[in-house]
C-alpha positions in Angstrom: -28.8 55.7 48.9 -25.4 54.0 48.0 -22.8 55.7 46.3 -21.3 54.7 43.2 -17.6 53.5 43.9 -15.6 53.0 41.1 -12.9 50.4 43.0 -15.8 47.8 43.6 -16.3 48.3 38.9 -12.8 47.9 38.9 -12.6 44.7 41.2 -15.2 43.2 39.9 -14.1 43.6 36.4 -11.1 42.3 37.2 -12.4 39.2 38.7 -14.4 38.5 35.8 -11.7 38.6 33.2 -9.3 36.3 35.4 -12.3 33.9 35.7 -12.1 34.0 31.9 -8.6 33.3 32.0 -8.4 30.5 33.7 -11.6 28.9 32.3 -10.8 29.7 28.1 -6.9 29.3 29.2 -7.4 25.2 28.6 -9.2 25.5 25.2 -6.6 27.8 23.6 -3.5 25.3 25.0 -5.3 22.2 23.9 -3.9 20.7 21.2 -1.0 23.3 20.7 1.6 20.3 22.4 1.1 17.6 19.5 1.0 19.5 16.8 -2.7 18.4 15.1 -3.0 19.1 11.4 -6.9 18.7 11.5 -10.0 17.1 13.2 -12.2 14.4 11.9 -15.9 13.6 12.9 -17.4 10.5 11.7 -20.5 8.8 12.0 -22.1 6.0 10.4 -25.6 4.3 11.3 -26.6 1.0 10.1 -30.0 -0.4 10.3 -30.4 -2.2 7.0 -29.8 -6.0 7.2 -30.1 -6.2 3.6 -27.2 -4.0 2.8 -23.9 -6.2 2.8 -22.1 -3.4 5.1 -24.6 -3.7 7.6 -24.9 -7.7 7.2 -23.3 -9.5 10.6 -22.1 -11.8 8.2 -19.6 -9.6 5.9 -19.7 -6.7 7.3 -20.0 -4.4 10.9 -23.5 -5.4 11.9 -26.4 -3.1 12.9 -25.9 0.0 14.9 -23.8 2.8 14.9 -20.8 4.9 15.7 -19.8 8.4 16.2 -16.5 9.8 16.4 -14.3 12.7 16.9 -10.6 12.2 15.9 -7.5 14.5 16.2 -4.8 14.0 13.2 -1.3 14.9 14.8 1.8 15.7 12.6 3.4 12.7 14.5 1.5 10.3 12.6 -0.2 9.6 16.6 -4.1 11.0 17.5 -6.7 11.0 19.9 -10.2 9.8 19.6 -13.4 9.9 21.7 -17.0 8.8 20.9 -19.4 5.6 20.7 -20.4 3.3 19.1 -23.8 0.6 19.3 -24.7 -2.3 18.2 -28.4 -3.9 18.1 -29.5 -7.5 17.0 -33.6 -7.6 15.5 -35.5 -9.5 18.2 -32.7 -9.7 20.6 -31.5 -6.0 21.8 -28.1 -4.4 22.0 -26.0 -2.0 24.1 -23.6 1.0 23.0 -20.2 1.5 24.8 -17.5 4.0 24.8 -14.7 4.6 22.2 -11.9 6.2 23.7 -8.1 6.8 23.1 -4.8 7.2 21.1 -4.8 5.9 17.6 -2.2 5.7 14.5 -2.9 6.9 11.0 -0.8 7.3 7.6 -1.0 9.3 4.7 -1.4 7.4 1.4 -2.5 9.3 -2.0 -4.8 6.4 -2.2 -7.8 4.9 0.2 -5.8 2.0 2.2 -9.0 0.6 4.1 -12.8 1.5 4.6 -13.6 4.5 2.5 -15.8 6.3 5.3 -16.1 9.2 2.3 -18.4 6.5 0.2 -19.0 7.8 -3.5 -17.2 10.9 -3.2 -14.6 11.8 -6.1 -11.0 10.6 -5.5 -9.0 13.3 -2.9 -6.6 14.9 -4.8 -4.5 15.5 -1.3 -4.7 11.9 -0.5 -6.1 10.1 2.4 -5.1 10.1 6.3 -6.0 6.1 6.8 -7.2 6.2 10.9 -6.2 2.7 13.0 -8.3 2.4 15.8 -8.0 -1.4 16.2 -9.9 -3.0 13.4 -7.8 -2.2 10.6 -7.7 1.1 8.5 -10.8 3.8 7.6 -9.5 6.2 5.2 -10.8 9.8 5.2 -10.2 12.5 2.7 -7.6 14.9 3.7 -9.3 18.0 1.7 -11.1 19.9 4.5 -15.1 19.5 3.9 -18.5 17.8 4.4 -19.0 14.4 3.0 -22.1 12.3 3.3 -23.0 9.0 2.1 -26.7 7.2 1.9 -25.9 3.8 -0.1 -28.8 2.4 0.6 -32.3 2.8 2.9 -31.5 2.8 6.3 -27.7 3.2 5.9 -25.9 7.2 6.5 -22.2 8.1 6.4 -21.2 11.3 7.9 -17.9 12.8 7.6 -16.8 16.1 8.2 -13.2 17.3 8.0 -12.0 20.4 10.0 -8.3 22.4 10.6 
């Protein structure tokens, strides 16, 4: 029979709360160092040709994208997702979107509304460049969604 020994408890427990430490110590720093002011997820599918957003002619083509972007006080961010893209008949491939990107503040929508048919946001609009010009997205933490048309969803969500 083995006897209970309090120092191998007390070992134990204190490897398990420094194994905590080091492993949660990277999720409360991140962020902290630029200063972000909220988080933004997007996603948008589009699979109806018919639908002038979805058209390869006027507008992004057939696919999808999802992303996760962090707002930072100095008008700076980071973003991290994917996007794909498919042709009828022909196939398609999705590839990583990854990086820093620019925004502004404007009280009105300066590009792509990505909150579609949602009232006007009294706190105005952080407008997010990743390289193809301007989406603006509500500043007013919530959930905003979007079906324009069969086969076409908008996602946003906005978060602290």
């Amino acid at each position: 029979m083995q006897l209970f020994r309090p120092a191998r408890l007390v070992v134990a427990l204190a490897l398990c709360v420094s194994a905590l430490g080091v492993t949660a110590g990277g999720v409360f720093a991140y962020g902290h160092a630029d200063q972000p002011l909220r988080q933004i997820e997007f996603s948008a599918n589009c699979n109806n040709p018919s639908f002038p957003l979805c058209s390869p002619e006027t507008g992004f083509g057939l696919g999808g994208v999802w992303v996760w972007i962090e707002i930072d006080a100095n008008q700076t961010g980071d973003i991290a997702g994917a996007g794909c893209g498919h042709v009828r008949g022909v196939g398609g491939g999705a590839g990583s979107i990854r990086g820093d990107i620019t925004w502004t503040w404007s009280l009105d929508p300066l590009g792509f509304t990505a909150a579609m048919g949602a009232p006007p946001d009294p706190q105005g609009y952080s407008n997010v460049d990743w390289g193809d010009g301007p989406i603006s997205f509500p500043v007013t933490i919530g959930h905003y969604s979007a079906h324009p048309a069969p086969g076409v969803a908008i996602e946003v969500q906005v978060a602290p």
